[in-house]
N, C-alpha and C positions, 0 to 999 in steps of 0.2 A: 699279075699282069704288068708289065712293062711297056711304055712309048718311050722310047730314044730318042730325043732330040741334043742331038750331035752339034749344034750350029757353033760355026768356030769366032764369038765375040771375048772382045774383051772380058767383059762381065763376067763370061763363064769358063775361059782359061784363068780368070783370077777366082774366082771360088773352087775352082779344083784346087790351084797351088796349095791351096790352106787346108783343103778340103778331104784331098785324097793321099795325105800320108797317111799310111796302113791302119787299119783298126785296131791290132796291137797295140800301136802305140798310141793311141787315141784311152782304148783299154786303160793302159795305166797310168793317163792323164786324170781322165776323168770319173775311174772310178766303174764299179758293174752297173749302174743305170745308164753310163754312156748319153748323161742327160748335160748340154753346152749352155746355159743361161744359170743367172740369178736363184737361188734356193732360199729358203723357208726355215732358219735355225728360229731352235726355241733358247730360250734364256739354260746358258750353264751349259748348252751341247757341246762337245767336242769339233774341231772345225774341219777334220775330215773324219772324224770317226760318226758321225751324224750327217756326214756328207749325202748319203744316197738317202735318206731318211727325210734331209730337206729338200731335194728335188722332188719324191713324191708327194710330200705335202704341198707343193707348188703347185703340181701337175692337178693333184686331188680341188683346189682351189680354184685354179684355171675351170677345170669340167664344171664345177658348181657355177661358177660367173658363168660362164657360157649356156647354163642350161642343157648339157649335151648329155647326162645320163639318162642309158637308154633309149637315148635316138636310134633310128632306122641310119644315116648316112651324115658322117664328119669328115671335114677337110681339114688336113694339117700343112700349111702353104712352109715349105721349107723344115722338114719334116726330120734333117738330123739323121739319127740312129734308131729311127721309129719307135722313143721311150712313150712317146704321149702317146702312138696308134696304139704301143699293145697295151698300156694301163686302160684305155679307152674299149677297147675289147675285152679283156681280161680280168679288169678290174668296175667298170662300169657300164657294162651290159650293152655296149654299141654294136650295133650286128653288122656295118661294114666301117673303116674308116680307112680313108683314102689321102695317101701323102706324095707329095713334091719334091723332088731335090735334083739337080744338078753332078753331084756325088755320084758315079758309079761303084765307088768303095763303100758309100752307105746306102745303097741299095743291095750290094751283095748281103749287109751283114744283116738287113731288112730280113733277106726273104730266110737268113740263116734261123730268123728264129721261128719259121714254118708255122706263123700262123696265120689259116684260113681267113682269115678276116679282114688282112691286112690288105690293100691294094699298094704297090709303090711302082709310081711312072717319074723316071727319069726323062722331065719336063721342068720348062720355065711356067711361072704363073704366067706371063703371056701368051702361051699355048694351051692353056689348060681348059676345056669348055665340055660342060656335061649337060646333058636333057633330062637328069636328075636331079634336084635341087638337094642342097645341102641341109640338116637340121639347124648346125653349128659349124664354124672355122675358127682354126689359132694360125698365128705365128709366132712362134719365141724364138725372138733375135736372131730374124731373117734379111727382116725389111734392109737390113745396112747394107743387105750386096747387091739391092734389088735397083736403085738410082746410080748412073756412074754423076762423079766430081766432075767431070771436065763438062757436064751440061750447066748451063746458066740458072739462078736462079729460077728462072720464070717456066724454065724448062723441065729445068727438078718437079717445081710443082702439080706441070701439067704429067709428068708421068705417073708422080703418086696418084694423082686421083685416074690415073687408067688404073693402077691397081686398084682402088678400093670400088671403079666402078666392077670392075672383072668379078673379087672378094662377093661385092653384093649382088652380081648377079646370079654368080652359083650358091647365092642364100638364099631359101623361103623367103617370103617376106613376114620380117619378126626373129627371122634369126640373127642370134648374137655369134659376133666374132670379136676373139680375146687375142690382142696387139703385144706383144711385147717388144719392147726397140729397145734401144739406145738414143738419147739426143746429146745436141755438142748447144753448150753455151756461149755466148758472145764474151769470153772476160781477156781479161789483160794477157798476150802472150811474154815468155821469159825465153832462154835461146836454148833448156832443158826443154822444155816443152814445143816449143817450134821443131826442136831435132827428133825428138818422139815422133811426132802428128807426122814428119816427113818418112820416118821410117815406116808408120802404118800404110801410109798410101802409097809410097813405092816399092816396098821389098816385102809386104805381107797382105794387107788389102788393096791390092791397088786397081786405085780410081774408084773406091766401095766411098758414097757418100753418108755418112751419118745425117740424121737431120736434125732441122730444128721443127721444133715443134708445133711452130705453125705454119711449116709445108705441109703438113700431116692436118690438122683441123681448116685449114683451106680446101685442101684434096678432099677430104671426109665432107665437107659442108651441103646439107640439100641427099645428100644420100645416105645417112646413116645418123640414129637419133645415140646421143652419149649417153651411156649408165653412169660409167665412171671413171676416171682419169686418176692413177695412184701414181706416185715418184718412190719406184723400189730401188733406189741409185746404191744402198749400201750392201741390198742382198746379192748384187753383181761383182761387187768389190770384195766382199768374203769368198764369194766362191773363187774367184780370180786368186785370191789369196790360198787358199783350200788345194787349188789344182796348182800351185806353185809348190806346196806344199810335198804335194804327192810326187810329183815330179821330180823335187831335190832329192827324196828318197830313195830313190831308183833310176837316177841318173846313169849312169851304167849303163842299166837296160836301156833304157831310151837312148842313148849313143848306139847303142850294139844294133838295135832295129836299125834308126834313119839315121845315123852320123851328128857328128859336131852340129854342123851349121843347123839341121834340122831343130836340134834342142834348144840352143843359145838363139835362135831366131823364134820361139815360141815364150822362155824365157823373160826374154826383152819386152814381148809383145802383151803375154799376160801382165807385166809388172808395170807398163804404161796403161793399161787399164784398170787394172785395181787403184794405183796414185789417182790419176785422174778422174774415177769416178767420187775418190776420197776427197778431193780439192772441189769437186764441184763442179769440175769441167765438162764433162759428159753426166746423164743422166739414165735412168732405166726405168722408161713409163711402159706400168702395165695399163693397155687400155681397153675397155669393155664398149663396146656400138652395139648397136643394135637395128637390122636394115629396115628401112622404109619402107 
């Protein structure tokens, strides 16, 4: 089942741009779990040859925080290539789970893998309202396209807690939702780094704000009790390194799909996020709530 919400904003001709180059080439980015966030190596793994082995340990982790095996209804708010709905179904006895995204290219490769279980509506979490209550909800490293930059402080803030009031409304009460972000730290800028940050937000994210982390426990505050707050900033940086990896390998192919610019502009963008989560500049909190 599908809901189209077409609406022509910024926010969401900017997560296509990023979004909707071909699943192909997505494919040989990322590997067969087709899973975009931080993974889970063990000591001594190989950094893509254990690639898809740490994403599901991630995912397997996530479900346990969350409390979600074997729930009756899970929401996954920016839901990717639907790796978390079908390990959720497939792997941990969820009998429906229902996902978001913006992506009409990762909705087709959703329904490609024909499973009944899965629900995906191509919808904003601002649209999104069920008379179902949720058992459990995730996001893995969504939230960054969900706030535009060009809103003020005070105004960023009041949007995140429209999502987490949204988040907790389609949860039971006592359901845990598992956060995964990105935050940007306050440190010293250099004119590498100012050039970087300008090219995320005008030529690849743009206007996608990362936050700081306490927009997010502002937003959160009075409506969501904390389990736990982890700083996984390095397991984002490997993978980033991982899918650079795979990428240089089959560069070729990847030109042959989407062209020059497409490559050297994914490139450039994984390689200022791996640096900078390495220096400390951005961070990658997983975080565990739980609704009120």
């Amino acid at each position: 089942m599908t809901t189209v919400a077409d609406r022509s904003v910024p926010e969401v001709d900017a997560i296509r741009h990023h979004y909707e180059v071909s699943n192909d080439f997505y494919r040989l980015l990322l590997g067969p779990t087709m899973m975009y966030s931080g993974g889970y190596w063990e000591e001594g793994e190989g950094l893509t040859e254990a690639l898809d082995e740490a994403q599901e340990r991630k995912l397997d982790r996530f479900v346990e925080l969350a409390g979600a095996a074997g729930s009756r209804r899970v929401l996954d708010v920016g839901c990717g290539w639907g790796t978390m709905l079908n390990r959720l179904t497939t792997v941990h006895g969820v009998e429906q789970a229902v996902g978001l995204t913006l992506s009409r290219t990762q909705e087709a490769f959703i329904a490609g893998l024909d499973n009944p279980r899965i629900t995906t509506r191509v919808e904003s979490w601002e649209d999104h309202t069920t008379d179902d209550p949720y058992d459990a909800a995730f996001c893995i490293n969504a939230l960054e396209h969900f706030v535009s930059s060009t809103l003020p402080p005070r105004e960023r803030t009041k949007k995140y807690r429209v999502f987490f009031n949204k988040v907790g409304a389609a949860l039971k009460p006592g359901g845990r939702f598992v956060l995964h972000t990105m935050t940007a730290e306050a440190l010293p800028m250099n004119r590498q780094l100012l050039d970087d940050l300008k090219f995320l937000q005008r030529s690849e994210f743009e206007n996608c704000h990362i936050p700081h982390l306490h927009e997010l426990t502002q937003a959160a505050e009075g409506l969501f009790d904390v389990v736990e707050i982890v700083n996984e900033r390095e397991s984002f940086a490997v993978a980033c390194r991982a899918w650079l990896k795979l990428l240089a390998a089959r560069r070729d192919e990847a030109v042959a799909l989407e062209g020059e610019e497409v490559v050297a502009r994914f490139e450039r963008y994984l390689d200022i996020f791996a640096y900078t989560l390495e220096d400390k500049f951005f961070n990658n909190f997983r975080v565990t709530i739980a609704r009120r």
